[in-house]
N, C-alpha and C positions, 0 to 999 in steps of 0.2 A: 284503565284500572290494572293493578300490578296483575291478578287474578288471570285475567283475560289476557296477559302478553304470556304468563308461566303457563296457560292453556296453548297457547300457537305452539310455543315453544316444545311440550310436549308431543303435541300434533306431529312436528316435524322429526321428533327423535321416535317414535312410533314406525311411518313411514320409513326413515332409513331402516328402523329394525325389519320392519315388517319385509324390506329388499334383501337382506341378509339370510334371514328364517321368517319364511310363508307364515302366514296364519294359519292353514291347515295341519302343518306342523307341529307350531307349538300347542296349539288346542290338542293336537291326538296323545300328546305328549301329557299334558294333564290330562286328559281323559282316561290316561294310562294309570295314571296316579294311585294310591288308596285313597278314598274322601279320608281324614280323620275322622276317628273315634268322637262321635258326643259333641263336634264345634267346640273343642276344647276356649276358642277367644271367649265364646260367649259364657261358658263353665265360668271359667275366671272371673267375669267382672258380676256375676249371680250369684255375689253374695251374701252374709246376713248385715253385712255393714258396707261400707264404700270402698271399693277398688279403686288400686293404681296402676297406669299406666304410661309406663314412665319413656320416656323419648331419647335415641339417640340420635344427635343433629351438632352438624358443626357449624352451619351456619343460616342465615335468613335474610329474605328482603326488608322485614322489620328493623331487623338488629346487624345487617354485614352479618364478619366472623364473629360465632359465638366462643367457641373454640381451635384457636390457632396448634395448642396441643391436642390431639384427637385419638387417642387410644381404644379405639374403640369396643375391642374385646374386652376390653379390662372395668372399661364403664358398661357395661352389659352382665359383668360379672357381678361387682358390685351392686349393680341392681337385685339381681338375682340373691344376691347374700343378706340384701336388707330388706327384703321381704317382698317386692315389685311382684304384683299378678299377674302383669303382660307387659310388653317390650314393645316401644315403636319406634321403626326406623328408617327414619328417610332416605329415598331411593332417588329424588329427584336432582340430576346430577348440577343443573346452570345454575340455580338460584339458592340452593339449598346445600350444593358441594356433596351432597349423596349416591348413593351408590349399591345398587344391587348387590356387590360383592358384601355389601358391609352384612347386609339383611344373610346371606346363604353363609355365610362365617356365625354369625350372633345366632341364628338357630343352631348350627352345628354345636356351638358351643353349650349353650342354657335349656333347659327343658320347660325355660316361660314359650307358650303362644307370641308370636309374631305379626304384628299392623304393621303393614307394605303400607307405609305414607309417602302417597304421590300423589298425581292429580288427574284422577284415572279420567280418560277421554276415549276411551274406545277399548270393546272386546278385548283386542290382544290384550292388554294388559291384567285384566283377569285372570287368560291363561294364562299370563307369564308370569303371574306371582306365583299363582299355584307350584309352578313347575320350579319357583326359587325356595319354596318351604313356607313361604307366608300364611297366618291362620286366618287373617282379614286384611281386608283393602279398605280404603277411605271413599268414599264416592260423596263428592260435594255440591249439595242441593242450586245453590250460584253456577256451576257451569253444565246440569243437566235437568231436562224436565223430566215431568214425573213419570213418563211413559218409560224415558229411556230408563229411570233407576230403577225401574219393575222389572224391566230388562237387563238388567244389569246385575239384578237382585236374583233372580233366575239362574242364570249364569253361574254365580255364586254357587247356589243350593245345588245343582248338578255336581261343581267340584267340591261339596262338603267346606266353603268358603266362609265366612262372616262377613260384615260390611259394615260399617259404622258412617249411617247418612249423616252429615252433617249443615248444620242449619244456622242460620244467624238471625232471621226473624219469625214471625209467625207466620208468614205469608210459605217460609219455606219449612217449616216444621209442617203446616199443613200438606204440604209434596212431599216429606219423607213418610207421615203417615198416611196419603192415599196409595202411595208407593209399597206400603204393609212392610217396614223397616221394622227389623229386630231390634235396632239398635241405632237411636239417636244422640248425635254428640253436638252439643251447641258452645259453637265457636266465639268468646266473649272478644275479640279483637276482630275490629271491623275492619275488614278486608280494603274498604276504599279509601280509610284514612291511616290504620292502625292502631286506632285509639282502642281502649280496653276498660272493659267496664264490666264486673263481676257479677253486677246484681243480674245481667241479662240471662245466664244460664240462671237463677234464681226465678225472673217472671216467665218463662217458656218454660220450666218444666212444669209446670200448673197446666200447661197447654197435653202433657201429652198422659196417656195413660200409664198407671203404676206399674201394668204386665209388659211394660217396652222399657229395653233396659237406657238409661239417660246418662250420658257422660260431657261432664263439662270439661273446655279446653281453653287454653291460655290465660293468661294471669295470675295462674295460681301459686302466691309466694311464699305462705306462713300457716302454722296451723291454723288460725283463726277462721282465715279463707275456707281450711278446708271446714274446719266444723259449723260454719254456717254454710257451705252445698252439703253437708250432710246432713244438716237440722231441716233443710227444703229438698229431701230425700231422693238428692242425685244417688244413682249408683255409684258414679266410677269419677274419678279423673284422668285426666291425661294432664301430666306435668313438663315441662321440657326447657326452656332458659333455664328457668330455676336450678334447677338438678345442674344442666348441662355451666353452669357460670360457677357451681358452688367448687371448691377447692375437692372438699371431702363430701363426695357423690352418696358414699351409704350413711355418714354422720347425717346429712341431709335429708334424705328419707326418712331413714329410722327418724326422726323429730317432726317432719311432717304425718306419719305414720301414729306419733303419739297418742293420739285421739281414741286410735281406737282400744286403749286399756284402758 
């Protein structure tokens, strides 16, 4: 499964990190940090109607190159100018073409909160978001059990972090709430085929409770989409092809955005 090779994969760019800059390092290095004020990620998507959160990515094992042109500050801006709640950007450098720098540039740049999407396998990486400006990490229910996301989730709350567990079935929505997640995001493209099917953020969020906040991910194309995961009272979205294929990135928003007047 693609999942489980962009896990090794990880595993191994960790390890050379971790030879470069100790783990005790980076960790004392965030621990040095301010927490942020309030969990500004979580601020964002609590609110009285459905949050966006919109994706900077150039490319995917789903789809190759999404974006051969990649401007990335300027599609960060653009979000920012069309209304976007939170920002998410892909760090994972093999399969995804991402990049750490891109993440500590887009914060410097917007005053949206920051999702560090990787595919977090281990502590360091925690630290090391923190220490890049990140307001949340991704932690995905498929390559950790529930023990470690409690653990993981810890971690978190120490550096004033967010996390958006991520889940694909019931089986693993049930592990992101024994895990007591803030914040669940269910993933409508299945990881072992890539096939995409929207009603599934539709039948899981019934699974979890109103006071956790529920963010659906992938497939989402057109307003329609979005105002039915708002009529089955998702909070948020996270959008990403979409925006990232459209020509005109804030014309796009601003229309998917329509809903809510």
């Amino acid at each position: 499964m693609i999942l489980d090779t962009i896990a090794a994969a990880t595993k191994a760019r960790i390890e050379r990190r971790r030879a470069e800059i100790p783990l005790e390092k980076v960790k004392q290095r965030a621990l040095n940090m301010e927490p942020a004020a309030g969990l500004p990620f979580e601020k964002a998507l609590n609110q009285p109607d459905i949050s966006f959160i919109c994706e900077v990515k150039k490319a995917s094992p789903s789809r190759g190159l999404i974006a051969a042109d990649f401007p990335y500050l300027q599609i960060a801006q653009d979000y920012e100018l069309a209304g976007a709640d939170a920002i998410s950007v892909l760090t994972e450098p093999e399969y995804f073409q991402g990049s750490d720098d891109y993440l500590v540039q887009i914060k410097d740049l917007t005053s949206l909160p920051v999702l560090r999407k990787d595919f977090t396998v281990d502590p360091y990486q925690i630290y090391e978001a923190k220490t890049l400006g990140a307001s949340a990490i991704l932690l995905i229910c498929a390559l950790l059990d529930t023990r470690t996301i409690r653990d993981y989730l810890a971690i978190c709350d120490e550096l004033g972090l967010s996390a958006i567990v991520e889940a694909h079935d019931e089986r693993e929505v049930e592990s992101a709430l024994a895990a007591r997640a803030r914040i669940i995001g269910v993933n409508n493209r299945n990881l072992k085929d890539f096939a995409v099917d929207l009603s599934n953020s539709i039948r899981l969020r019934k699974l979890v409770p109103e006071s956790i906040l529920f963010i659906a991910e992938s497939g989402i194309k057109n307003v329609s989409h979005i105002e039915m995961l708002r009529q089955a009272k998702v909070n948020g979205v996270l959008i990403g092809e979409t925006l990232m294929r459209s020509r005109d990135k804030k014309a796009m928003l601003a229309e998917l955005r329509r809903v809510l007047k």
